[in-house]
N, C-alpha and C positions, 0 to 999 in steps of 0.2 A: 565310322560311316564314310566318311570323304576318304580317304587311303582304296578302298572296297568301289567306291561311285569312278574313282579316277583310274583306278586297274581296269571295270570295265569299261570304260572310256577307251584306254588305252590298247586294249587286246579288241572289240572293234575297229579299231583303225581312225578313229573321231580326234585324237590326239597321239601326233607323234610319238613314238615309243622309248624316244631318248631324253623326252621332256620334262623330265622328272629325277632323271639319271645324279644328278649333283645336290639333290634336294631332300626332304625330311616332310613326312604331311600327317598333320593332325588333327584331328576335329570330330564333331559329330552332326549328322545332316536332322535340318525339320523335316517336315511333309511337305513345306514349301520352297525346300532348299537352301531356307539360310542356315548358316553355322551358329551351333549353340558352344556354350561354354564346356572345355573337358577339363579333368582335373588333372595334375602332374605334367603340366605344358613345361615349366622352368626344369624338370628332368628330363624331358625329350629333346627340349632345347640345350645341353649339357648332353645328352647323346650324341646329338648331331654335331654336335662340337668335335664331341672327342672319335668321333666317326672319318673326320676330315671333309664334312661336307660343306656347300657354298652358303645353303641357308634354309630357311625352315618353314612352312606356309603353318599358317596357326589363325584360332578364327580372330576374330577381329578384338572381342571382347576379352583374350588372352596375350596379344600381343605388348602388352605394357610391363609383364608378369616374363615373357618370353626376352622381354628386351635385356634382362637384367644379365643374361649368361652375353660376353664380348665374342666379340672374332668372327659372328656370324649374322649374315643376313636376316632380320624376323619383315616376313611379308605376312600383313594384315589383309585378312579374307573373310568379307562378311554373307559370300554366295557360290554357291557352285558355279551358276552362269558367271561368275565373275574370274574365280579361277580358269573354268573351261578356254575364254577368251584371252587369258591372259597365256595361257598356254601354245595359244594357237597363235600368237602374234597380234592380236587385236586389238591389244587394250592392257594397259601397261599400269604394276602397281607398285608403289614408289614406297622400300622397305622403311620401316619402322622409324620415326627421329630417337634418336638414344637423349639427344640435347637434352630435352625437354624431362629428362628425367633426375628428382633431387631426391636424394637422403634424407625424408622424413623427422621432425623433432619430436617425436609423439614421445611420449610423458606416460608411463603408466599409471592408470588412476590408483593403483593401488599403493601408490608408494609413499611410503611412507619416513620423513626426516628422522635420522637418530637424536638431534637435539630435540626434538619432541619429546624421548621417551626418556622421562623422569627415573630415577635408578637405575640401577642393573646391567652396575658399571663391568661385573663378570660376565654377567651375558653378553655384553653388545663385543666385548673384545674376544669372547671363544666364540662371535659370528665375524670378527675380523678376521680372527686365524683362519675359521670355515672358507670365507670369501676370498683369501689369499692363498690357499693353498688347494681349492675344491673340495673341500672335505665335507663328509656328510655330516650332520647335527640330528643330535635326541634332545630335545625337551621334557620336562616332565617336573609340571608344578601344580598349583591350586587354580581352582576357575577364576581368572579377572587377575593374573599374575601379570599379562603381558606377553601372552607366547605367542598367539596368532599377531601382536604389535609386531612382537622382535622379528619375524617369518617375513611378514609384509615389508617390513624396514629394508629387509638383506639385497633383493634387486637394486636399492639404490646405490649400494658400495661395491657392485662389483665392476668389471671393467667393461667400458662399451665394446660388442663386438667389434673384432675387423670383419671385412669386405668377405674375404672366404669363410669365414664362421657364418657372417649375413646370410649369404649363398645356402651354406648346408643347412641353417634353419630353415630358409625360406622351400628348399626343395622338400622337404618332411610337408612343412602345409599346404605346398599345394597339390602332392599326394593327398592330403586327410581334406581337400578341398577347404581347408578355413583360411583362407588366406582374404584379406581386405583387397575390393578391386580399387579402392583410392590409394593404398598405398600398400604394391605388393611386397615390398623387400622388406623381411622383417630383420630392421636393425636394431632392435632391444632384445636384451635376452628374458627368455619365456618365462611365464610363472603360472605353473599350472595346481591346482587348489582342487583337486576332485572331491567329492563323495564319500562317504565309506562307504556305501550302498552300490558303488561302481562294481562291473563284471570282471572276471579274469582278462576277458579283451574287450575291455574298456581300458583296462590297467597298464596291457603290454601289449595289445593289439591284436586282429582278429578279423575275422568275415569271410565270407566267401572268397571275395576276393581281398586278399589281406591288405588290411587298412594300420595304419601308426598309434599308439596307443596313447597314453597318455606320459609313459616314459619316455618315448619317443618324442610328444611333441613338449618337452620340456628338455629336450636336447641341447647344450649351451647355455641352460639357464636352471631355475628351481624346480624343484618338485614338491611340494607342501602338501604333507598326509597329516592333517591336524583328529584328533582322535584316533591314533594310533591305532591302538587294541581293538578298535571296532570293528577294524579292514578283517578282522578275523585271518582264516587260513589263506586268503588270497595276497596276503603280504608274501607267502613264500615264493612268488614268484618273481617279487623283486632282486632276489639274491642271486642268479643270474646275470641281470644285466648292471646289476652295481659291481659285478665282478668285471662283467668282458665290455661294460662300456656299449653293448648291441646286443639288440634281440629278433631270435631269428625266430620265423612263422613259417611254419610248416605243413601243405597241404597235400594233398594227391597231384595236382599238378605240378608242385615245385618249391622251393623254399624262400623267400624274400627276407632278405637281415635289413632292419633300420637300424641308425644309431642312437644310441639310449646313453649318450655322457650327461647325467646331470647331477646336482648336487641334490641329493636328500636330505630336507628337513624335515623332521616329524615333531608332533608336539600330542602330549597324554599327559592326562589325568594321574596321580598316585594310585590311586583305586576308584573301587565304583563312585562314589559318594563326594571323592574329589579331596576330601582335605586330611588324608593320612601325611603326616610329618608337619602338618600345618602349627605355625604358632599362635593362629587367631581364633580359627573353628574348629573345635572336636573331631576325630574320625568316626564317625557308626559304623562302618567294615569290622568285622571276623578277620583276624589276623588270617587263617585259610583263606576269606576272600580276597585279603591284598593280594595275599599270591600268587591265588587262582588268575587273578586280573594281571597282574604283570606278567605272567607265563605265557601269557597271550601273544607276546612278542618271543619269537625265540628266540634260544640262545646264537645259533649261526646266522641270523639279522639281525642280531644289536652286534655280531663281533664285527659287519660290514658298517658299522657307523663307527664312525671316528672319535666324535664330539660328544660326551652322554653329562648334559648340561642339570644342575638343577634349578628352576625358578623360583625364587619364593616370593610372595606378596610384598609390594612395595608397603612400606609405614608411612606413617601421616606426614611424619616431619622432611622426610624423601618426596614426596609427591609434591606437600607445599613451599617450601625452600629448596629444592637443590637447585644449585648454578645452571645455564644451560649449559647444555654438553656439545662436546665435538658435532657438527654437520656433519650428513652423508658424504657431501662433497671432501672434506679433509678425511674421512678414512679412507673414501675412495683414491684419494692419491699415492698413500702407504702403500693400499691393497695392488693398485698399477704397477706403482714401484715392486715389489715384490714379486707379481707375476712379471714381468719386464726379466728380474732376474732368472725365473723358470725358463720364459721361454728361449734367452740365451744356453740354459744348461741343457735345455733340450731339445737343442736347434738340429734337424737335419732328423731325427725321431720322431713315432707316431705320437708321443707326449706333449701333454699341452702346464701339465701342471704337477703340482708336487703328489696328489690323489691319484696320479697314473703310475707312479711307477711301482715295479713288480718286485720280489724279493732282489734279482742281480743289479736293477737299478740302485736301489736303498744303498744294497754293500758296496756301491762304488761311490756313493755324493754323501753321505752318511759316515764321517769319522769321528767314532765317539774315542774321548780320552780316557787316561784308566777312571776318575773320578766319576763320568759320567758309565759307564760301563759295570760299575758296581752299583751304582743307585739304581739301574737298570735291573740291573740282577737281582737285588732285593725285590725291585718292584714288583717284577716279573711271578716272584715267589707269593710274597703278600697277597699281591691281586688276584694271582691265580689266571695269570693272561696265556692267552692260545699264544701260536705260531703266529698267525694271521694279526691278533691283537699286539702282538711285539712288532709287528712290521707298520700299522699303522700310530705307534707312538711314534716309531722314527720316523714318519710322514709327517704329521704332525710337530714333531722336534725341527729338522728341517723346516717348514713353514714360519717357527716361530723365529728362528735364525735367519729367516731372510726376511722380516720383516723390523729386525734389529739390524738386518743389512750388517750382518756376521758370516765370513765367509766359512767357519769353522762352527760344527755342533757343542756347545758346551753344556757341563748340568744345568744350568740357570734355565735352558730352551730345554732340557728334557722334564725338570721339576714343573716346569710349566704345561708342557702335554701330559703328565702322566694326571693331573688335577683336574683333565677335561676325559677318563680314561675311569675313575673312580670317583664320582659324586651323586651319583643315583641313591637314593634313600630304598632299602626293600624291610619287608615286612618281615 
């Protein structure tokens, strides 16, 4: 509305015609003229940037959110009469303080310490590898094993975003307008926990005017689909963007790609009933219904998960005696450490982590010895692994060798990925 109010402004002759000439304007008008809230101001202000423009007028209640992109002017505008004047020389408005702007300590409530979680001393280290290398995780145990714990745990070992990461999160929300007006720049990475009762775009995004989905806005951080199998067919649309890392939306008008790099975690049931393979409570499943139920996930989305974990119920004597275990904080330092050494291998490329890279990356950072090479080869056999499945154990092999801080892949780091590759229990 204010871009549309100040054009006709301008082509009556009410304001100079070159007053505007070095500037960016966004907003939307009341009935009484003031400026209300738009959403996607921190990407207009990033346009304007990269435009080479002076600076950006933005309403009042956006320019804290506006301030976050540098290099450019954010002029705070709570009225049109205020603009008009200030256009015309009348009345002068003194751009944005950046000072006044901190780096938030927000703590997600969800988080959860690994020294909390009693057992499950294989789980919590194939979510260290997960967390060091971005790799996606399958879960799949009994109800009250611990899987939505371990899911909730994972945000606190990964590494705090940098300032450009901050950025491109923060641009997704306030496109999907969820952004916090006390503290716009989201510097933790997302954890997003939908439904299964969610839509195809609710999932991966959608609307008229197309909106970020839920892949999107867990960009740089989780994505936790706990009951797996229930998402039904609408899981098929995540194989896409776990592929190309973005998902593009497509309408009559035009096409809008967001970026969709996050880690998938999922967590299911064995079957319906919940305790097929269990050593505590009986299964009642139909070996057919185990099947039927596991098939629910296809085979071309479990081959884009890396991790295929199984949980089993903690025992008494684990729950009431184990020692405490490692802090978030001390894995989170291996897991830095090792991304630290990614993002040197992959300096100056679009890759950010060991989960990005594509078959020519692998055969260049990936040298298996003959020893490793054969155990591969059996495995390969054994397991019955795709293409794609062979590419992601050497991701994972890599991941486990740089968090041994081994410059070289040996068997020990591939015996270790192929046992996160083969432990799902089927019917």
């Amino acid at each position: 509305d204010l871009p549309i109010a100040l054009g006709v402004l301008i082509a009556s002759g009410q304001i100079p015609h070159d007053a505007l000439d070095d500037a960016l304007v966004v907003g939307e008008l009341s009935l009484d003229g003031s400026l209300r809230h738009v959403r996607g101001v921190i990407a207009a202000a990033t346009l304007a940037r990269n435009l080479g423009l002076a600076k950006i007028y933005v309403p009042l209640d956006d320019a804290l959110e506006a301030s976050l992109i540098p290099t450019i002017d954010i002029i705070p505008v709570d009225h049109l009469i205020t603009i008009t004047e200030h256009l015309l020389g009348l009345d002068q408005i003194a751009p944005f303080d950046r000072d006044s702007i901190e780096r938030s300590t927000y703590v997600p409530s969800f988080a959860t310490d690994f020294a909390d979680i009693k057992g499950q001393e294989l789980a919590k280290r194939a979510l260290e590898v997960a967390a060091a290398g971005g790799h996606n995780v399958l879960m799949i145990g009994p109800p009250g094993a611990g899987k939505t714990l371990l899911a909730r745990a994972l945000p606190g070992i990964l590494p705090e975003l940098s300032l450009d990461e901050a950025l491109e999160v923060t641009r997704i929300y306030s496109v999907a307008n969820a952004l916090s007006g006390e503290t716009p720049l989201m510097d933790h990475r997302p954890y997003r926990n939908p439904h299964h009762t969610i839509s195809h775009a609710g999932l991966v995004g959608g609307g008229t005017i197309p909106r970020p989905g839920e892949v999107s806005l867990a960009h740089r951080g989780v994505l936790f689909l706990d009951e797996l199998p229930e998402f039904g067919h609408r899981l098929e649309v995540l194989r896409q963007p776990i592929e190309d890392r973005a998902v593009t939306i497509s309408r009559a008008s035009g096409a809008v790609t967001y970026p969709a790099n996050f880690m998938l975690v999922a967590a299911s049931n064995p079957c319906p009933c919940g305790f097929y393979g269990d050593g505590y409570t009986a299964c009642t499943c139909a070996p057919s219904l185990v099947t039927r139920y596991q098939n629910r996930i296809s085979g071309p989305l479990m081959d884009r998960i890396d991790i295929h974990l199984t949980v089993p119920r903690v025992d008494y004597d684990k729950l009431t005696n184990s020692p405490p275990g490692e802090t978030s904080a001390q894995v989170r330092q291996r897991v830095q450490e090792a991304r630290d050494q990614q993002r040197q291998r992959f300096a100056g490329t679009s890759m950010h982590s060991n989960a990005d890279m594509g078959p020519r990356t692998i055969q260049q950072v990936v040298e298996l010895d003959a020893q490793s090479q054969t155990l591969l080869r059996s495995a390969m056999e054994q397991m019955n692994l795709s293409a794609r499945g062979y590419h992601r154990v050497l991701k994972l092999s890599r991941t486990v060798a740089d968090l041994a801080r081994e410059e070289r892949v040996s068997a020990q780091h591939v015996l270790e990925a192929l046992q996160y590759r083969s432990q799902l229990a089927t019917a």
